[in-house]
C-alpha positions in Angstrom: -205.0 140.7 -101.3 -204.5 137.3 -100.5 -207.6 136.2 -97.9 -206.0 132.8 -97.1 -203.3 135.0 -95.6 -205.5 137.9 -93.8 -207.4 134.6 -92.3 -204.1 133.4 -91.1 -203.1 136.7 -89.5 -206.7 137.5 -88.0 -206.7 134.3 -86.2 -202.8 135.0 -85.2 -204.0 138.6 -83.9 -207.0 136.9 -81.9 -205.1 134.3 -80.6 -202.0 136.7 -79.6 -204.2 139.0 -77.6 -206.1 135.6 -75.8 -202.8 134.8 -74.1 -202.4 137.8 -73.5 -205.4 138.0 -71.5 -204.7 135.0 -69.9 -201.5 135.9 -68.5 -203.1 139.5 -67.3 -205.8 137.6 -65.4 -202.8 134.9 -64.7 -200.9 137.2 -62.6 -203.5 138.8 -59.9 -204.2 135.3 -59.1 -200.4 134.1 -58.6 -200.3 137.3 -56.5 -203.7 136.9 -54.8 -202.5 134.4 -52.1 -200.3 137.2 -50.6 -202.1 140.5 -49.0 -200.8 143.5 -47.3 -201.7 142.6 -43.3 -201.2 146.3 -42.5 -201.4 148.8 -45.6 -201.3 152.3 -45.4 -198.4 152.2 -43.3 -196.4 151.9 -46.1 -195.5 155.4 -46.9 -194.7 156.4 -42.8 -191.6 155.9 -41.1 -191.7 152.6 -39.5 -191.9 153.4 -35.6 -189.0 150.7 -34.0 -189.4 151.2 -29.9 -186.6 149.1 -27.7 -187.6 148.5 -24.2 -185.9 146.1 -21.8 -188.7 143.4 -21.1 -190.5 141.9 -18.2 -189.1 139.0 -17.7 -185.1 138.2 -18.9 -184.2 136.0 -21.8 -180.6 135.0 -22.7 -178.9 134.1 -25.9 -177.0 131.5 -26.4 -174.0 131.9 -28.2 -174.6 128.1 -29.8 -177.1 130.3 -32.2 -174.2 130.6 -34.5 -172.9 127.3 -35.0 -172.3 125.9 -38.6 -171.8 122.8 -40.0 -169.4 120.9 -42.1 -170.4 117.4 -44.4 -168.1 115.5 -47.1 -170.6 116.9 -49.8 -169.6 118.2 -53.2 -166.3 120.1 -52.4 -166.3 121.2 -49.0 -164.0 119.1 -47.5 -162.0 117.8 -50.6 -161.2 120.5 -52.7 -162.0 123.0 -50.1 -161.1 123.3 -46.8 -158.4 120.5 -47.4 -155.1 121.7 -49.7 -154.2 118.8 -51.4 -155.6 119.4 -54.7 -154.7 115.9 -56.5 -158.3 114.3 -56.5 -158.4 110.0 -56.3 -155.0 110.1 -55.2 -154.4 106.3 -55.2 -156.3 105.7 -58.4 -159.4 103.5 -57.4 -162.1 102.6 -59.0 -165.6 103.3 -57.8 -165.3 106.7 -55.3 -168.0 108.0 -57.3 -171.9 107.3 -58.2 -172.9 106.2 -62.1 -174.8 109.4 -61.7 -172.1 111.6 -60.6 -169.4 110.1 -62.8 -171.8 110.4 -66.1 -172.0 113.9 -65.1 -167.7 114.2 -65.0 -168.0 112.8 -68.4 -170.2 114.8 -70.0 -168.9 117.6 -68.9 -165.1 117.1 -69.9 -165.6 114.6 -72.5 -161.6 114.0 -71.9 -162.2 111.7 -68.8 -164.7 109.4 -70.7 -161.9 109.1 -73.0 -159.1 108.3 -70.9 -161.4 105.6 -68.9 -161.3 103.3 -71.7 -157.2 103.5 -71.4 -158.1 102.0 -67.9 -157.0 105.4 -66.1 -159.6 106.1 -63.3 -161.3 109.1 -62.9 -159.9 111.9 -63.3 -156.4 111.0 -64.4 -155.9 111.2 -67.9 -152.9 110.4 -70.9 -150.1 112.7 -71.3 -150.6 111.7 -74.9 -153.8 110.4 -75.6 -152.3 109.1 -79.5 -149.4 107.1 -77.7 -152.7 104.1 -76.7 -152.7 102.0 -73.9 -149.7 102.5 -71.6 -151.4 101.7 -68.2 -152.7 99.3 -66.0 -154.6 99.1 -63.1 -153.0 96.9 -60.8 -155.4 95.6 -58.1 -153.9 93.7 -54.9 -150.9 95.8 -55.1 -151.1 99.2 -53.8 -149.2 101.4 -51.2 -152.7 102.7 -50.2 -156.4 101.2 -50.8 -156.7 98.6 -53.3 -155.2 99.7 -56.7 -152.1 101.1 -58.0 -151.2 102.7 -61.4 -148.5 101.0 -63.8 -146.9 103.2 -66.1 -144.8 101.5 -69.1 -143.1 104.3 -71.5 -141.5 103.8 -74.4 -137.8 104.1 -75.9 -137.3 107.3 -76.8 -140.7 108.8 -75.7 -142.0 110.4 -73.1 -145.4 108.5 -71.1 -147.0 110.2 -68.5 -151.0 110.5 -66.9 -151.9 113.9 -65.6 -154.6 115.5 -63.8 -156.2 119.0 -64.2 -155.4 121.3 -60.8 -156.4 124.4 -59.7 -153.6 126.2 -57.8 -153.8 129.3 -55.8 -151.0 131.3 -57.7 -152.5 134.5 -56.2 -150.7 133.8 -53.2 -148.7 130.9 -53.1 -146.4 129.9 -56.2 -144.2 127.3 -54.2 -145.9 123.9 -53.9 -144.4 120.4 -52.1 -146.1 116.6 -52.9 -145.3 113.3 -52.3 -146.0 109.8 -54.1 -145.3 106.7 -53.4 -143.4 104.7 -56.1 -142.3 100.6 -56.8 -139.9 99.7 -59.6 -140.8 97.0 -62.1 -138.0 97.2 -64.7 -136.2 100.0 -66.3 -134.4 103.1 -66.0 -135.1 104.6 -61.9 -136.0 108.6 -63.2 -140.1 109.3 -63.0 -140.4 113.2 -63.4 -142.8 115.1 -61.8 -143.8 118.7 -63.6 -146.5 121.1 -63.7 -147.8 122.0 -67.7 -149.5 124.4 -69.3 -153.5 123.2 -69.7 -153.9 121.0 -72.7 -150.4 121.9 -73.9 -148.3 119.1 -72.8 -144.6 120.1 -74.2 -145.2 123.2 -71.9 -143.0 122.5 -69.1 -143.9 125.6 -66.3 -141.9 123.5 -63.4 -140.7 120.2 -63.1 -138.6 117.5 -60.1 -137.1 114.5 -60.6 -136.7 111.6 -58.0 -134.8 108.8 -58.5 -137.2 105.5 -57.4 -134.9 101.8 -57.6 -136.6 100.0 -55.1 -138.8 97.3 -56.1 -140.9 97.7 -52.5 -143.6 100.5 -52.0 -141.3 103.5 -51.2 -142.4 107.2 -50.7 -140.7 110.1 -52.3 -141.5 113.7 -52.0 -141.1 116.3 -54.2 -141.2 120.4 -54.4 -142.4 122.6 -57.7 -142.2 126.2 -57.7 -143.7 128.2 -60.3 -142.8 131.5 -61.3 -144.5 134.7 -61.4 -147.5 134.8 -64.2 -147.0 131.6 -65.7 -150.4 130.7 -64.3 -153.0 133.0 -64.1 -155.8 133.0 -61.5 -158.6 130.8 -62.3 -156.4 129.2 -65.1 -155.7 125.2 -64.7 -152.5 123.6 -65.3 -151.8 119.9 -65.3 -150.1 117.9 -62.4 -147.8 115.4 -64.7 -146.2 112.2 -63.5 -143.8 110.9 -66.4 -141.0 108.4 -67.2 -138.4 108.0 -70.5 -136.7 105.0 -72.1 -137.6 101.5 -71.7 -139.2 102.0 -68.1 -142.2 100.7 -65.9 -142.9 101.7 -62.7 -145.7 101.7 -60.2 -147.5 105.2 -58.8 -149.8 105.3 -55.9 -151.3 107.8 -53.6 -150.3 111.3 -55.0 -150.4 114.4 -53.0 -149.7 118.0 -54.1 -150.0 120.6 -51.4 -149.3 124.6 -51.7 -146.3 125.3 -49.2 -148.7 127.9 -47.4 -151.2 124.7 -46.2 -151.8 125.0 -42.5 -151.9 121.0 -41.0 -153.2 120.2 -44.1 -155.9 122.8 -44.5 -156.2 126.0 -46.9 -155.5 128.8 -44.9 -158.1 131.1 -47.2 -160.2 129.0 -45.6 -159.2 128.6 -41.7 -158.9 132.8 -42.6 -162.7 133.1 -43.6 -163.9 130.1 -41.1 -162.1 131.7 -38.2 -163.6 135.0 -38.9 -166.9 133.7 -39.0 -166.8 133.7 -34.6 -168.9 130.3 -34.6 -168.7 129.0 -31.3 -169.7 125.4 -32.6 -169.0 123.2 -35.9 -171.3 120.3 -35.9 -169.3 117.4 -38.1 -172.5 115.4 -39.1 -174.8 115.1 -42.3 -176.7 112.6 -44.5 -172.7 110.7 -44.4 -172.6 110.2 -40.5 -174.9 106.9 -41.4 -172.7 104.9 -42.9 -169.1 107.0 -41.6 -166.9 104.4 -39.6 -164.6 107.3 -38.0 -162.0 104.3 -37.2 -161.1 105.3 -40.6 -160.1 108.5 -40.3 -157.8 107.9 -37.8 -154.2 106.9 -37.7 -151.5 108.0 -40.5 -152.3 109.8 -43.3 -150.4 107.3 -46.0 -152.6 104.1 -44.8 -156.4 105.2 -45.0 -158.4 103.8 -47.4 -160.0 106.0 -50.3 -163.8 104.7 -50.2 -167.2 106.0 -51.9 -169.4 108.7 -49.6 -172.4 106.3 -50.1 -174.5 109.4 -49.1 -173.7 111.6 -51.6 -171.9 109.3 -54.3 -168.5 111.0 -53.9 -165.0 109.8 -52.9 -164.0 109.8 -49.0 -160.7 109.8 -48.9 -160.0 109.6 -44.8 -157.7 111.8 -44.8 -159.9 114.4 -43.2 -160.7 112.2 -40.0 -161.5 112.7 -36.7 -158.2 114.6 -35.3 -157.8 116.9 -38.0 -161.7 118.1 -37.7 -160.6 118.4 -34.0 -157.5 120.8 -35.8 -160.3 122.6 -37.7 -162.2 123.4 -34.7 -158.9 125.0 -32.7 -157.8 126.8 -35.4 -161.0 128.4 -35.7 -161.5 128.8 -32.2 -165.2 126.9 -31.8 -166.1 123.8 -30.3 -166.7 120.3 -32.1 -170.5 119.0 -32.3 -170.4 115.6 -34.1 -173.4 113.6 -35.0 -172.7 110.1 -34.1 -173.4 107.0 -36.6 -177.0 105.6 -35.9 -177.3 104.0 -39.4 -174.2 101.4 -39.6 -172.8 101.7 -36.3 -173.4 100.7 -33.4 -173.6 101.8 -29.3 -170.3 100.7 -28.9 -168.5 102.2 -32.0 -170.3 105.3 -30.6 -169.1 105.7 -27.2 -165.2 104.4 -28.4 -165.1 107.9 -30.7 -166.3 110.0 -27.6 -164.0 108.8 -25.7 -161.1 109.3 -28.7 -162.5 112.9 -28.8 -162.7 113.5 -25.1 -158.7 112.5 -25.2 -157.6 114.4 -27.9 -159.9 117.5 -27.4 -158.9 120.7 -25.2 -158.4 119.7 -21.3 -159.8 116.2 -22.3 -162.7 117.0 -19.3 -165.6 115.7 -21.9 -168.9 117.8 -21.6 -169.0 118.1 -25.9 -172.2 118.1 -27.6 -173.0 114.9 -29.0 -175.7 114.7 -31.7 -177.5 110.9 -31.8 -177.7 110.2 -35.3 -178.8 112.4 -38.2 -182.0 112.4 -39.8 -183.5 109.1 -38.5 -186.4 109.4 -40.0 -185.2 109.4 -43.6 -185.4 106.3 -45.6 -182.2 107.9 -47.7 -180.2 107.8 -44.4 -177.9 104.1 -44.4 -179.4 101.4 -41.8 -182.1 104.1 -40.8 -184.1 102.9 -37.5 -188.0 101.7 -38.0 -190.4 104.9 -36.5 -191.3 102.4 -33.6 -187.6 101.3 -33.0 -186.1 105.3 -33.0 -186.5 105.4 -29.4 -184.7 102.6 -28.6 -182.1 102.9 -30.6 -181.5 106.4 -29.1 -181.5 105.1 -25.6 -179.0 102.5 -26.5 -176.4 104.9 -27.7 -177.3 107.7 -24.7 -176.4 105.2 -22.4 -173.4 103.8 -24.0 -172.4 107.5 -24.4 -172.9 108.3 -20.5 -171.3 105.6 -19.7 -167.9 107.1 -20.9 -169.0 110.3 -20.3 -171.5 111.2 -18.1 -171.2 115.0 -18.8 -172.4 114.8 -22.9 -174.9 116.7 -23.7 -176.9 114.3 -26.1 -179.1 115.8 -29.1 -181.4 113.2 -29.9 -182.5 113.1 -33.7 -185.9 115.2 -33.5 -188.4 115.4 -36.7 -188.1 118.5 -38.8 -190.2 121.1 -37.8 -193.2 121.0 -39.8 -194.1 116.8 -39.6 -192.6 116.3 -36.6 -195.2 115.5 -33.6 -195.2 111.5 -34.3 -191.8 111.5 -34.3 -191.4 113.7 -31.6 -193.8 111.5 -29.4 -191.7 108.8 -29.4 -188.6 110.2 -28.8 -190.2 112.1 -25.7 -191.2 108.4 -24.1 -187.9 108.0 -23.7 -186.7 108.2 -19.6 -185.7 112.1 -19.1 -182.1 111.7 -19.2 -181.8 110.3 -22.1 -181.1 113.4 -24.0 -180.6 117.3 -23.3 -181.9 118.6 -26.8 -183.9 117.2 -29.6 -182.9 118.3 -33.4 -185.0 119.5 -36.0 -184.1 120.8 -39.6 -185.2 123.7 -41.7 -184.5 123.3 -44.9 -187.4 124.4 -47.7 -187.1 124.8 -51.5 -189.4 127.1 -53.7 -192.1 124.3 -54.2 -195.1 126.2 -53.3 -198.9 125.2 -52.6 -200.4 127.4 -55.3 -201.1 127.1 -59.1 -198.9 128.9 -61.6 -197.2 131.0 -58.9 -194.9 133.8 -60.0 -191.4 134.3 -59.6 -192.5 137.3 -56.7 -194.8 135.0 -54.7 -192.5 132.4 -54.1 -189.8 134.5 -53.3 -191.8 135.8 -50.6 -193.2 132.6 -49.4 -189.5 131.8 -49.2 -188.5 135.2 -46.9 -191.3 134.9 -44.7 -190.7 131.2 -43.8 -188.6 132.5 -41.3 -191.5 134.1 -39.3 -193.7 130.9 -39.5 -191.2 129.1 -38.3 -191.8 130.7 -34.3 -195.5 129.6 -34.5 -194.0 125.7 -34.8 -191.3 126.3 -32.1 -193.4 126.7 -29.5 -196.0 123.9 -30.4 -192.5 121.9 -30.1 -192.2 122.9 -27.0 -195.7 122.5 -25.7 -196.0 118.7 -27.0 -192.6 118.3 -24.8 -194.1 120.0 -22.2 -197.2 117.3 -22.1 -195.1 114.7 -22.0 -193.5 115.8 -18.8 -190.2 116.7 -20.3 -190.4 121.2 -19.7 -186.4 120.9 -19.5 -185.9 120.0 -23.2 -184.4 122.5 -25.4 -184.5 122.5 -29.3 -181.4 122.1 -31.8 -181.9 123.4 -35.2 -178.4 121.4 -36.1 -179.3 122.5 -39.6 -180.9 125.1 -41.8 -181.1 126.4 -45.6 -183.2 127.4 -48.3 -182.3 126.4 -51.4 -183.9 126.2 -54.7 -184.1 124.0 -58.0 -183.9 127.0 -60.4 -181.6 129.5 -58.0 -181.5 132.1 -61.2 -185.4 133.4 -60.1 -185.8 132.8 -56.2 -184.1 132.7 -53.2 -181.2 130.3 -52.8 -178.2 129.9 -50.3 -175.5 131.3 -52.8 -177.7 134.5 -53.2 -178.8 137.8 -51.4 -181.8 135.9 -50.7 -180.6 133.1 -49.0 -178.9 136.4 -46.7 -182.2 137.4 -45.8 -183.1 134.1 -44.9 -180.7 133.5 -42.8 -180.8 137.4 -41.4 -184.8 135.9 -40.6 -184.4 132.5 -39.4 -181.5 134.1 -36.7 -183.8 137.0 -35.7 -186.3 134.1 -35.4 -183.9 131.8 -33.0 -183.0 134.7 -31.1 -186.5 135.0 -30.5 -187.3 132.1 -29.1 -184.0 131.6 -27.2 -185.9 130.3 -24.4 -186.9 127.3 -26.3 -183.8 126.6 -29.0 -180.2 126.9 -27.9 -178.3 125.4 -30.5 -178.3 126.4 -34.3 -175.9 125.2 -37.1 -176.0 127.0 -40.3 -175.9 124.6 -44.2 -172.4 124.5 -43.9 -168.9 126.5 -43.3 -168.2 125.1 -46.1 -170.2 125.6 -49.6 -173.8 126.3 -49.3 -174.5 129.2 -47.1 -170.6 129.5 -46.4 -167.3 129.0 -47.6 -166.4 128.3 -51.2 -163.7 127.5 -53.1 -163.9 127.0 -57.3 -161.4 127.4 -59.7 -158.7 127.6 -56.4 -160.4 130.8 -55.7 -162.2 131.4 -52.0 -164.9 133.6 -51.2 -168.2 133.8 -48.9 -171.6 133.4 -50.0 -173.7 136.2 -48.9 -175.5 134.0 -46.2 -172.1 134.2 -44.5 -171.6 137.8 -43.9 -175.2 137.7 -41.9 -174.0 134.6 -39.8 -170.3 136.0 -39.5 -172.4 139.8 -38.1 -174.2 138.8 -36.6 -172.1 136.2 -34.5 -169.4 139.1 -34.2 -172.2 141.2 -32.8 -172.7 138.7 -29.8 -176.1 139.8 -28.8 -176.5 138.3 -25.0 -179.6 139.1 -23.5 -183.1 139.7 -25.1 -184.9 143.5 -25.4 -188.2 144.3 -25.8 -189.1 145.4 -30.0 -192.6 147.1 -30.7 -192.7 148.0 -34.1 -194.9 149.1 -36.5 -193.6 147.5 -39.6 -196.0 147.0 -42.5 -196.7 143.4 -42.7 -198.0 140.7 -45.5 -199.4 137.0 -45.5 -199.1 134.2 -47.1 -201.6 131.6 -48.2 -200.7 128.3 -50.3 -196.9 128.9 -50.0 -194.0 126.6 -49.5 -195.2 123.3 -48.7 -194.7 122.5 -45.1 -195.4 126.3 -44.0 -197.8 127.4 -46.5 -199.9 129.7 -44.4 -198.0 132.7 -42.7 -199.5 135.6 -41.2 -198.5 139.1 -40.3 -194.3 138.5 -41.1 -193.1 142.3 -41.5 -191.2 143.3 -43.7 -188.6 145.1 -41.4 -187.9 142.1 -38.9 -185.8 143.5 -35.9 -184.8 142.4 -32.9 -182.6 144.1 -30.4 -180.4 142.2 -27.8 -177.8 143.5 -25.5 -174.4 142.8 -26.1 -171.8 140.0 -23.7 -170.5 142.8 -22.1 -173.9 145.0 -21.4 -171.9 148.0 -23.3 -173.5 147.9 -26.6 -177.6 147.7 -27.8 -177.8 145.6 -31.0 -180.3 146.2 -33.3 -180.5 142.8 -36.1 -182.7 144.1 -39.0 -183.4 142.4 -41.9 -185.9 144.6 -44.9 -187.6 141.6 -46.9 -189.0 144.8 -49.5 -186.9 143.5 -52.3 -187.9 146.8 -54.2 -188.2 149.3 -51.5 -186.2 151.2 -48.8 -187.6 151.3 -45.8 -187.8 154.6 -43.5 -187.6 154.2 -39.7 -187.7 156.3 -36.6 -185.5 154.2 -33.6 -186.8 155.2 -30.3 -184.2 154.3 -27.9 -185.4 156.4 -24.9 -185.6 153.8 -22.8 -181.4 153.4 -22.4 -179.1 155.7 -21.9 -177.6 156.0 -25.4 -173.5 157.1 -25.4 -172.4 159.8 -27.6 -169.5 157.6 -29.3 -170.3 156.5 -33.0 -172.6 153.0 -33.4 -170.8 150.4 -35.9 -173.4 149.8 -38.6 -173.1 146.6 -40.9 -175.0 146.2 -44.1 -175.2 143.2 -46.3 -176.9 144.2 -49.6 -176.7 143.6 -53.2 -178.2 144.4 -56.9 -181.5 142.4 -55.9 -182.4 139.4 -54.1 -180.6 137.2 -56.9 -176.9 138.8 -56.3 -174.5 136.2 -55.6 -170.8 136.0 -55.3 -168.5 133.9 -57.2 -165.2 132.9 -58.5 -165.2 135.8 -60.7 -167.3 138.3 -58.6 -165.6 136.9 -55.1 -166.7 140.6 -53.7 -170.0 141.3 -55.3 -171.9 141.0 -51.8 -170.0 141.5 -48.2 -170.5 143.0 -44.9 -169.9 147.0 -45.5 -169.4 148.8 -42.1 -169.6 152.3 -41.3 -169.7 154.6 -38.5 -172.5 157.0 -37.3 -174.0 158.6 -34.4 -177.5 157.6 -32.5 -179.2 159.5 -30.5 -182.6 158.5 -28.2 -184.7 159.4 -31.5 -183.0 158.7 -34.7 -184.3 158.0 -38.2 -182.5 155.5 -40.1 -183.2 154.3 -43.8 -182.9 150.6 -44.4 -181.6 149.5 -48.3 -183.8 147.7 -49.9 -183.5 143.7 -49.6 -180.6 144.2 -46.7 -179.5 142.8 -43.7 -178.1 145.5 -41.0 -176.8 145.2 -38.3 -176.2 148.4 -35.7 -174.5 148.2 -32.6 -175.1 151.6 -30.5 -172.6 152.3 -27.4 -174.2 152.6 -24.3 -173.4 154.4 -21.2 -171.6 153.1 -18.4 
């Protein structure tokens, strides 16, 4: 036998069963910062007693606002139809970074950038050269045009990859606008099969001789299976013969767009029951709504300097007010504290105030966004916040004296200096002040597991109340006891979303079953919550032209549905844990349980809702609900379930369905044992007697 070789293996055996070791002894001490508060509890039905209380509480409806941003494809992409992206082919709409990332992903666009065709518009046929031209200084919208120069006897087009909803809607109608340089007057407009350009699925053909900027519109109707769902085809804009001719400002929508919008979308968003849609975000900063205003064919494409993404304009001001009808909720927009000014502020209250409802004013009206951060555009000095906040609070009551002003607040765990000098400001300055809750996985402690931080992540939730009221009291010492608290936005999300909790998983549900178990908690001190966003995030989502819900959404859109009203009284004996060396800016947590209810009474006084969210990701939980306190009806409760394979289920494109709200019927009595899934979010609503 070869010893050289039984060395080699010996010292592979020894050093095999050393990490081994290690990563035994490894794991108790990952696991070691979080303890059972309460064990032996654990195999007894949890006891769940609803009381009324001592003293009333309401619930305001505001609890369920959302939130919409220009970020990724919420607006553009999403909840707006057109699906023609850089529509008047400009340069720079997007970030080096974000448009390195287009390129490497579809190595295609890099290619057809050095033809001088802007992002993402690419050749018909990439081996006819360079037929194009950027014309700057000549445009029917923003600053560039494209010239298109074909050739005798060929066809020269650019096209652009779309996603089309052909599961419902195979008719579509677009517009361009169109100047003739020399040539024949024929530019043909068709729809292709992906990557197979002779592939003509539909095609118009307008006839353009004017040598001014004219518009012409056009219609394309598919027919039945030519495109699959989730397949792309490509939008083609094309001449023959000796031709050139100008393009600018391309629009395709699907003949089923409501004002504009998707109505998958407005479907989804209007069923969501949020009373409130705050229009704000990291982009409010540097947003000059003057933009956004006026027709359609004459704003400006520009860069989204917060998030290095195009703004086209063409979701302004009045159509968010359109949103917000067709939905049913009322407009909160933050107002630009960054770029604008006091009087740039109180001229788009006053646009709102006459184009909203019964034009009486009385909106809420948030005073920048994030103040504090030195990634927000023309951010405010600490020890110049205040000021700037009373400037625009006046100018703002001067227009409309009934606003009810959110002043930008710090977030909720570093947020007392802030805070402070907010508060000097004279009381009427504001009615709320903002804070945000938005965490990642990063956690306090070494080498953490996968398990840990998941449940530093669920039980942020319950730490959050703790911070609340120390809000509360520091604006109580500074003589201001009237001040409510905004939460105008909250998330969790993580860097690696495969392993933890994130806001397109079951996770991020019971997050946001917590954090709204935790504002309806303290009710008495926050009024106003707006979930990370309608659209994308915790919401809405559209890829591929398909929409669906992230899980997060069926919690917000049950709960809201629910409409709890009026605060009850929950004693439970839920097993609890803690949580030592967690997530940064909560990283000690004691006694969350892992059943979290609360029980409210309904609008109406005719139902008792029980909001229960299980955090034991493994585990059912058993329960006994003692409700001998009401006078229980012997009609069926409704119970809601959100649920999924895990804590890491998420829908998608593909999977649109893999997590919703499942409702089913079932009879309560006084006493009644109820078994909770494992990593849920249920909701029961239990008729009571008249």
């Amino acid at each position: 036998m070869n010893m050289k070789v039984l060395d080699k293996s010996a010292m592979e055996i020894i050093k095999f069963f050393t990490l081994l070791c290690l990563a035994i002894l490894t794991v108790p001490v990952a696991w070691s910062q979080m303890s059972e508060s309460s064990p032996g509890l654990q195999d007894k039905p949890i006891v769940i007693r609803v009381s009324q209380p001592d003293t009333r509480q309401e619930i305001a409806s505001t609890l369920f606002g959302s939130f919409l941003e220009p970020i990724g494809h919420s607006t553009y992409g999403g909840l707006w139809a057109n699906v023609v992206e850089n529509p008047s082919f400009e340069e720079g709409l997007w970030s080096a970074e974000n448009l390195e990332t287009m390129w490497n992903s579809r190595a295609e666009l890099r290619a057809a950038s050095s033809l001088g065709l802007p992002t993402p518009w690419e050749p018909l046929y990439l081996a006819q050269g360079n037929r194009y031209s950027p014309v700057r200084g000549d445009a029917a919208n923003s600053a560039q045009s494209m010239l298109l120069m074909s050739l005798p006897g060929k066809e020269v087009g650019i096209l652009q990859q779309v996603y089309l909803p052909v599961h419902r809607e195979l008719k579509y109608s677009g517009s361009l606008w169109l100047k003739h340089v020399d040539g024949n007057y024929t530019v043909k407009l068709s729809l292709r099969r992906h990557a197979h350009p002779a592939e003509v699925l539909a095609a118009s053909v307008v006839q353009a001789p004017s040598d001014a900027w004219t518009k012409y519109t056009f219609h394309l109707e598919l027919n039945p299976g030519q495109v699959a769902p989730l397949e792309p085809a490509d939008l083609v804009i094309s001449l023959e013969g000796d031709a050139r001719v100008m393009v600018d400002n391309v629009v395709l929508n699907p003949d089923d767009a409501v004002d504009g919008m998707d109505p998958e979308v407005l479907a989804l968003a209007r069923e969501l029951h949020s009373p409130a849609v705050r229009f704000g975000g990291n982009f409010t900063s540097a947003y000059n709504w003057h933009d956004g205003v006026g027709s359609l064919d004459t704003r400006i494409s520009e860069l989204n300097l917060a998030w290095g993404i195009p703004e086209y304009n063409t979701f302004g001001t009045v159509e968010f007010l359109r949103f917000c009808e067709l939905i049913q909720a009322k407009p909160q927009i933050a107002l630009n504290l960054g770029t604008g000014n006091p009087h740039e502020a109180a001229e788009w209250v006053s646009f709102v105030n006459a184009h909203w409802s019964d034009h009486r004013g009385g909106l809420n009206w948030e005073l920048g966004n994030e103040l504090w951060g030195d990634y927000q555009v023309g951010y405010p000095a600490a020890s110049l916040a205040a000021a700037v906040t009373l400037a625009n609070s006046e100018a703002v009551r001067k227009v409309d004296p009934s606003a009810r002003l959110i002043a930008t607040g710090g977030d909720a765990g570093l947020f007392r200096e802030w805070n402070a000098q907010q508060l000097s400001n004279p009381a009427d300055t504001f009615d709320y002040l903002s804070s945000h809750f938005i965490f990642n996985e990063d956690v306090l402690l070494p080498g953490p597991t996968n398990e840990f931080r998941t449940m530093a992540m669920l039980a942020l939730p319950w730490g959050l109340s703790e911070r609340i009221r120390a809000m509360k009291q520091q604006a109580v010492e500074a003589h201001r006891p009237n001040v409510q608290f905004a939460f105008t936005e909250w998330l969790i999300g993580a860097n690696n979303p495969h392993t933890v909790p994130n806001y397109s998983n079951m996770g991020g549900a019971l997050f946001a079953g917590g954090f709204l178990n935790a504002m309806i908690r303290n009710s008495d001190v926050v009024s106003i919550a707006n979930m990370t966003g309608i659209l994308e995030f915790g919401g809405i989502w559209k890829k591929r032209g398909q929409v669906y819900a992230s899980p997060a959404y069926w919690v917000l859109r049950t709960y809201a549905n629910a409409r709890p009203r009026t605060l009850l009284k929950v004693e439970s004996t839920s097993p609890t844990f803690n949580i030592s060396k967690g997530v940064t800016q909560l990283p000690e947590i004691k006694d969350a349980p892992y059943l979290d209810v609360v029980a409210a009474q309904s609008e109406d006084g005719s139902k008792l809702v029980l909001l229960c969210v299980n955090r034991q990701v493994t585990r059912p939980e058993s329960a006994v609900i003692d409700l001998s306190s009401f006078a229980v009806d012997s009609r069926p409760a409704q119970v809601t379930t959100i649920a999924g394979d895990g804590v890491l289920a998420v829908n998608d494109e593909y999977n649109p369905e893999r997590v919703i709200a499942v409702t089913h019927t079932e009879t309560f009595t006084a006493k009644q044992s109820y078994m909770f899934p494992n990593a849920s979010v249920t909701v029961i609503e239990i008729p009571l007697k008249k």
